[in-house]
Residue, then its C-alpha position, 0 to 999 in steps of 0.5 A: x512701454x513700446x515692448x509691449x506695443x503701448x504709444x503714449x497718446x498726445x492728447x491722452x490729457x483731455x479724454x482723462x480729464x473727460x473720464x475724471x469730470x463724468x466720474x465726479x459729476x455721476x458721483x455726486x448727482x447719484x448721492x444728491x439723487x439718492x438723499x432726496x429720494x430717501x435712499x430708495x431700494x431697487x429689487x423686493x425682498x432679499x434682492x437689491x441690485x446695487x448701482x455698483x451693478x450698474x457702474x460695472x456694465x457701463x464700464x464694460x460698455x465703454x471697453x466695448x465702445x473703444x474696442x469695436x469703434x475707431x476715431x475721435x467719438x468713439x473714443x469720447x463716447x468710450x470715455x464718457x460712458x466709462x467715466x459715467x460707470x467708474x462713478x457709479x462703482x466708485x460711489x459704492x466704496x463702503x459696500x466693498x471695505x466696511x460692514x456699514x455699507x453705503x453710510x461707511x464715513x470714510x467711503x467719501x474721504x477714499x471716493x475724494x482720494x480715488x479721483x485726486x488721484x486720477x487727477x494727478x494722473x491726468x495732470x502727468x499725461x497733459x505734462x511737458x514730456x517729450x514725444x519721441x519721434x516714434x511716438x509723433x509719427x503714430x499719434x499723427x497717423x492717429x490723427x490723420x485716420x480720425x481727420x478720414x473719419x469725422x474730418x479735421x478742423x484747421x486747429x488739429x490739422x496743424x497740430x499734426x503737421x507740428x508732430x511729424x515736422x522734424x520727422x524725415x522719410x517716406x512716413x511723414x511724406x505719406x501723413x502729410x499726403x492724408x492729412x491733406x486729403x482729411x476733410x474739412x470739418x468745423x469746431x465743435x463750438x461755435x466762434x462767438x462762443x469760443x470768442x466769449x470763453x477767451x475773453x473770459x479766460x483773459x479777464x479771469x487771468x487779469x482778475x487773478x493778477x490783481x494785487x487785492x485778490x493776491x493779498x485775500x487769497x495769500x491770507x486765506x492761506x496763512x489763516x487757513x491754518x489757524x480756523x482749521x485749528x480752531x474748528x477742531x477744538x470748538x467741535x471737540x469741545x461739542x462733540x462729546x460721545x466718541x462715536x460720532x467723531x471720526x478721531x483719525x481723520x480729526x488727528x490728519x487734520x490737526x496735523x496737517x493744519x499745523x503743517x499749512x500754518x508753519x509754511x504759511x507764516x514761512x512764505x509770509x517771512x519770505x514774501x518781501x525778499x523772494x517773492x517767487x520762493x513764497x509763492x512755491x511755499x504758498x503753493x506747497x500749503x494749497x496742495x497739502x490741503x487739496x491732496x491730505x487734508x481735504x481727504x480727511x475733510x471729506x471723511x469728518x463732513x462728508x461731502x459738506x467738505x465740497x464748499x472747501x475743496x471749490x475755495x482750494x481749487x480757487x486759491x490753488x489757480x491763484x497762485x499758479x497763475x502769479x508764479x507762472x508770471x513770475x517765471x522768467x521770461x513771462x510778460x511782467x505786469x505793469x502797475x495801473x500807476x505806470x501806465x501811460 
């Protein structure tokens, strides 16, 4: 990448996440918006100016934003506006694949996988690769050039010094110089408030470990499965004309249920002899239905399927949460009967 002139961004992960949660949130206001209006048309006539239009000048916005500005808000403000724009565009899929339109099924199956994608997108940016020196020396001079802009709070100031901390020469002499020189600035929130949001990651960390919502949320997982299963053949069984059933999507499902309920009753064998091999296995269930099974969820319900995906995710931040303990080297918890 760097024969092309392109460094990796240290902090690429959160102004990602940024554009992803305003694509989402744009995405799913536009559709409630809508459906409470009664699908309402903009223009007369012949003329309908589609909200793709729309998506696609708030797009170029936040190009125009990033091209023309430089520091931290104008590259926050780029990501949400083109994360506002992406949404609107996105929303319109079925305009652009199908002669049904807006109303095309699957159009909410393909908008769940466009944004899993994005956000496995995001995960990779926000993993654990190494920076090279190169790359540490330039996104520290970034850093230091926003800090001349809009200031730098301790927290960023640190990270930057971190970057260029094993990096020699006259370059990390003169960032550390403008870093330095970088005005003070304070946290965009406010302590009580970033005191209360640590508190409450604290508890929702012990809520986590706790040995009954494990057990809920590891049955979850091996019955997930089985009422998958079971849903599928009540809504066979309902559903009669073969129009109002999307069959592929239903097939995927099935599939994919009976995959989630073999590894489920797998982890669930192991569970007592290796207990951080079921929890990967337990893990492997949650992704299969957040990644595949949820899209062919979506494109059967609609965005219905909502209520499943947020109990995913729940289960999914579970899990992590338990193998991360169990990875060596983490802080064991210790039983409440152990405790002195």
């Amino acid at each position: 990448m760097h024969r092309f002139g392109l460094v990796r961004a240290a902090n690429a992960a959160a102004y990602l996440r940024g554009f992803v949660l305003s694509g989402i949130a744009t995405v799913l206001v536009t559709r409630a918006s809508l459906a409470q209006a009664g699908y309402p048309k903009v223009g007369s006539g012949n003329l309908h100016i589609a909200h793709a239009l729309w998506g696609g000048l708030l797009m170029a916005a936040g190009v125009v934003i990033a091209v023309v500005f430089l520091g931290r808000p104008a590259r926050m403000w780029a990501t949400v506006v083109g994360g506002v724009g992406f949404g609107l565009f996105i929303d319109e899929i079925g305009k652009l694949v199908h002669k049904t339109g807006y109303f095309y099924r699957p159009a909410a199956g393909l908008i769940y996988l466009t944004f899993t994608l994005l956000a496995v997108l995001t995960q990779r940016a926000g993993g654990r690769t190494l920076l090279t020196p190169r790359e540490r020396t330039v996104n520290a001079a970034s850093a230091a050039l926003a800090g001349i802009t809009s200031g730098l709070t301790p927290e960023e100031r640190r990270a930057a010094v971190r970057l260029i901390e094993e990096v020699d020469g006259e370059a990390q002499a003169a960032l550390l110089h403008l870093l330095a020189a970088a005005p003070d600035r304070r946290p965009a929130t406010p302590r009580p408030v970033r005191t209360a949001v640590a508190r409450a990651r604290t508890v929702a960390g012990r809520l986590a470990a706790h040995r009954m919502v494990l057990r809920v949320a590891v049955c979850y997982l091996v019955a997930q499965g089985a009422l998958t299963m079971a849903g599928v053949i009540a809504d066979d069984a309902i559903v009669t004309r073969a129009g109002e059933r999307e069959t592929g999507a239903v097939a995927a499902v099935a599939c994919c249920a009976v995959v989630s309920t073999v590894l489920g009753a797998y982890g669930l064998a192991r569970l007592r002899r290796d207990r951080t091999a079921a929890f990967r296995v337990f893990n492997a269930v949650v992704l299969l239905d957040i990644l595949a099974g949820q899209v062919f969820k979506f494109t059967i319900n609609q965005f219905a399927a909502l209520s499943g995906l947020a109990i995913d995710l729940l289960v999914a931040w579970i899990i992590a949460t338990e193998l991360r303990r169990l990875r060596p080297g983490s802080p064991r918890r210790v039983p409440a009967a152990d405790r002195r």
